[in-house]
Residue frames as qw, qx, qy, qz and C-alpha x, y, z in Angstrom:
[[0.082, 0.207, -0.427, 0.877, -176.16, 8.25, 153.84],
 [0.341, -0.590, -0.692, -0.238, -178.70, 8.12, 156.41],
 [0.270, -0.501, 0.100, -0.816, -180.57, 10.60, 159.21],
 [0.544, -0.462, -0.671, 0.201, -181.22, 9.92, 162.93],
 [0.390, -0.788, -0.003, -0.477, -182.62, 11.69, 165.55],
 [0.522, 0.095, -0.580, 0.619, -179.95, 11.89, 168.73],
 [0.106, -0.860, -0.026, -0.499, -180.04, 13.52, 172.05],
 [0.668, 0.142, -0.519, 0.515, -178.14, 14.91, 174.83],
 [0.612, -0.647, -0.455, -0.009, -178.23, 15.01, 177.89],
 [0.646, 0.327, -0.468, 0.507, -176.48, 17.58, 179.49],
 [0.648, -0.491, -0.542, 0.212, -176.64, 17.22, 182.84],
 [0.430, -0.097, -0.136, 0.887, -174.02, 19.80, 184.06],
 [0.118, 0.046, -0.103, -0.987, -176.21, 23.00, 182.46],
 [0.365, 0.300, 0.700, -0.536, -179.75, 21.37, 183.06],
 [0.546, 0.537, -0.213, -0.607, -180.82, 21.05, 179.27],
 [0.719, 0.180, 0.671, -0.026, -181.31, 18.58, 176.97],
 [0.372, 0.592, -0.277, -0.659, -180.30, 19.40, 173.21],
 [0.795, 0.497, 0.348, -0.005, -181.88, 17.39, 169.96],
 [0.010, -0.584, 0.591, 0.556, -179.74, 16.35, 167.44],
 [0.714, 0.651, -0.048, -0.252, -180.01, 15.76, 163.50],
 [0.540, -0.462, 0.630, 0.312, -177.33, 13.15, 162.81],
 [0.522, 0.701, -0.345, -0.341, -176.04, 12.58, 159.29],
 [0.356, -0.622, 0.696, 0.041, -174.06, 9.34, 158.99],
 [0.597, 0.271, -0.716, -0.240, -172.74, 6.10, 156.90],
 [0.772, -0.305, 0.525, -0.188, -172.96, 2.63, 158.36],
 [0.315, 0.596, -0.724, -0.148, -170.38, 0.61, 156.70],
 [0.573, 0.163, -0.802, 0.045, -171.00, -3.64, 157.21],
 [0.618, -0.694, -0.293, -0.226, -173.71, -2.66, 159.50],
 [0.715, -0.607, -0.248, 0.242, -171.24, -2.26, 162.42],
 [0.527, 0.217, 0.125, 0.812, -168.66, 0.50, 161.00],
 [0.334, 0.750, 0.480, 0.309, -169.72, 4.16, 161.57],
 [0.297, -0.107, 0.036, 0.948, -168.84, 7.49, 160.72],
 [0.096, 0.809, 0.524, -0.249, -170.84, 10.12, 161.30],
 [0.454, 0.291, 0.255, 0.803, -170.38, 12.80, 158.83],
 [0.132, -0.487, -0.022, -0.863, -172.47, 16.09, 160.01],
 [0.199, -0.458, -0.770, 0.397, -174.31, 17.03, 163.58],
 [0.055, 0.515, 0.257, 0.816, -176.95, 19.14, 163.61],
 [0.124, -0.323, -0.518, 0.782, -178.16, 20.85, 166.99],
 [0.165, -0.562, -0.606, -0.538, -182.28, 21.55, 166.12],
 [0.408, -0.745, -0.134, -0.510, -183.39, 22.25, 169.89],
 [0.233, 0.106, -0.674, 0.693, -182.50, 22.95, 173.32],
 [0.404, -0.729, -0.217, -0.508, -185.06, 22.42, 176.27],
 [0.061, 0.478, -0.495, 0.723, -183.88, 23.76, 179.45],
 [0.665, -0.461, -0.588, -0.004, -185.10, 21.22, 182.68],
 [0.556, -0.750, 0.233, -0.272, -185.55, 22.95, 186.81],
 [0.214, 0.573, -0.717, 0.335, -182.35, 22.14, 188.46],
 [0.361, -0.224, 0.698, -0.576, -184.50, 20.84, 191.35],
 [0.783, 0.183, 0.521, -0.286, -187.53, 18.65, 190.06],
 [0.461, -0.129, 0.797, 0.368, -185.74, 17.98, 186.77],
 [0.352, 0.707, 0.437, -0.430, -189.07, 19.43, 184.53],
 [0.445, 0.315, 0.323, 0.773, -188.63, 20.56, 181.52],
 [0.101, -0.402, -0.258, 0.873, -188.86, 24.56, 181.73],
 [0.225, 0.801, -0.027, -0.555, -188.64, 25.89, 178.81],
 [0.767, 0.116, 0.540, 0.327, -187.90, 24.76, 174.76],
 [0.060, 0.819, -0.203, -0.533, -185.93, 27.18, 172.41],
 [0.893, 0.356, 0.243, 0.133, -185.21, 25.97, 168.64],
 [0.498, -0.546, 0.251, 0.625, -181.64, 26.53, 167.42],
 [0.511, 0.814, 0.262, 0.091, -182.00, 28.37, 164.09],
 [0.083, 0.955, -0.221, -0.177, -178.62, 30.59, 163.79],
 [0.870, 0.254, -0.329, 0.266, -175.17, 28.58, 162.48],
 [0.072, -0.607, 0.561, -0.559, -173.38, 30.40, 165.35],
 [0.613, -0.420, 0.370, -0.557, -175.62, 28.86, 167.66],
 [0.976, 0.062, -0.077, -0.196, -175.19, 25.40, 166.22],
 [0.522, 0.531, -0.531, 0.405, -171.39, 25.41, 165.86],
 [0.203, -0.567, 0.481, -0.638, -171.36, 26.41, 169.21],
 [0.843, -0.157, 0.403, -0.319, -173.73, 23.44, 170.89],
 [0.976, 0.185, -0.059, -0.101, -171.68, 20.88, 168.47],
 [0.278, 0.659, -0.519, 0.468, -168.40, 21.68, 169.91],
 [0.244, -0.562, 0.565, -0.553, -169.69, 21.05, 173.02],
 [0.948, -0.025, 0.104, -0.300, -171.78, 17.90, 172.10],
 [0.569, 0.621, -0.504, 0.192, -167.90, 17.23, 170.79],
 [0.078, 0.578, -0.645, 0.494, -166.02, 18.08, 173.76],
 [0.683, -0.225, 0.401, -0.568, -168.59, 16.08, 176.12],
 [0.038, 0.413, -0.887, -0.202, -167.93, 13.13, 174.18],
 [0.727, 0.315, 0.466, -0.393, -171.31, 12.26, 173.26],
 [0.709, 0.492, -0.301, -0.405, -170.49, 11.56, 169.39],
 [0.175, 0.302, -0.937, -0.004, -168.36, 8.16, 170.79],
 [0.271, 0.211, 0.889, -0.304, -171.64, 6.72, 172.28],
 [0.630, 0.487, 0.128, -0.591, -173.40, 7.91, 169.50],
 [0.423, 0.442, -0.669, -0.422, -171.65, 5.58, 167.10],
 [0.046, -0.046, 0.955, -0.290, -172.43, 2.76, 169.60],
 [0.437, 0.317, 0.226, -0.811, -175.99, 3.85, 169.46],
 [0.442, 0.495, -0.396, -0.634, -176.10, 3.95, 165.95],
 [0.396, 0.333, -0.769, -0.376, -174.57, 0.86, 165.37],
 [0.078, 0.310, 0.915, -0.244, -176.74, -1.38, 168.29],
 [0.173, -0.462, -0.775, -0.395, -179.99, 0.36, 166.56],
 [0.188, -0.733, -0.545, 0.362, -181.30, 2.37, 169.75],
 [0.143, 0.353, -0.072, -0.922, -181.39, 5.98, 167.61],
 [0.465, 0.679, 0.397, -0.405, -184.60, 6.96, 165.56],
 [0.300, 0.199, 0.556, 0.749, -184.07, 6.87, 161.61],
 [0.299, 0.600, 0.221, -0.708, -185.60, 9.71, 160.08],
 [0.488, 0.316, 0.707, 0.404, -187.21, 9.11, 156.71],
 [0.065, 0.412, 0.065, -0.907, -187.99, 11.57, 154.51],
 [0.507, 0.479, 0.583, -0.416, -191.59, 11.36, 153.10],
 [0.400, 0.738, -0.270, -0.472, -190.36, 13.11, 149.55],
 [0.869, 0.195, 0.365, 0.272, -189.57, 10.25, 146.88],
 [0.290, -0.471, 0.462, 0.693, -186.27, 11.09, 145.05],
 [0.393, 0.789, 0.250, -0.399, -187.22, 12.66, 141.82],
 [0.614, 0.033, 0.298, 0.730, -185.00, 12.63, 138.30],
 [0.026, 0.796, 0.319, -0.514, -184.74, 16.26, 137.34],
 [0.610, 0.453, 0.362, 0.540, -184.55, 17.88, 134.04],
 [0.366, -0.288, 0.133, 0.875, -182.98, 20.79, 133.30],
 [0.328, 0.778, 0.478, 0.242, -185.25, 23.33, 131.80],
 [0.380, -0.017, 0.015, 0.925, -183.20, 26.59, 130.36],
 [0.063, -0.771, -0.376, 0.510, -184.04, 29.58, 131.94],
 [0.130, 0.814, -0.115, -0.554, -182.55, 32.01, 129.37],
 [0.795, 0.275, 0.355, 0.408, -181.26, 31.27, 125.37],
 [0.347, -0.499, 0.313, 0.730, -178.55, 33.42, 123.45]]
């Protein structure tokens, strides 16, 4: 499973929202995206197009809500196109994967 950085554009409500994609790539040209995540929304001037104003999306209401619509807007079919011509951002995560031992917290 891998992590890319996404965004949309949505034109209609003057805003841009960042997304945290989750997704497989199957024979490099296969994919299925398994989770969106909606991180931020910045709000752009109707007239000069600016960004205003940049609000981070922290509540699961508030995400459900902006990934319904990143649904309904049919951005997640040109995000698999994206994905699979290479033009999204991988995100790596800096933390090497770790084996963990079990260490007991309480005995009988």
């Amino acid at each position: 499973m891998k992590t890319c950085q996404a965004t949309w554009e949505d034109e209609e409500n003057n805003r841009h929202v960042e997304l945290v994609v989750n997704y497989r790539l199957d024979n490099a040209t296969r994919v299925e995206i398994n989770h969106v995540t909606p991180t931020r929304v910045t709000f752009l001037c109707p007239s000069s197009g600016n960004p205003v104003r940049t609000i981070g999306v922290r509540t699961g209401g508030g995400r459900r809500l902006l990934a319904r619509q990143v649904e309904a807007a049919g951005r997640l079919h040109s995000l698999k196109d994206d994905i699979a011509e290479g033009r999204v951002v991988e995100v790596h995560h800096p933390m090497p994967h770790v084996a963990a031992t079990m260490q007991p917290v309480m005995q009988a």
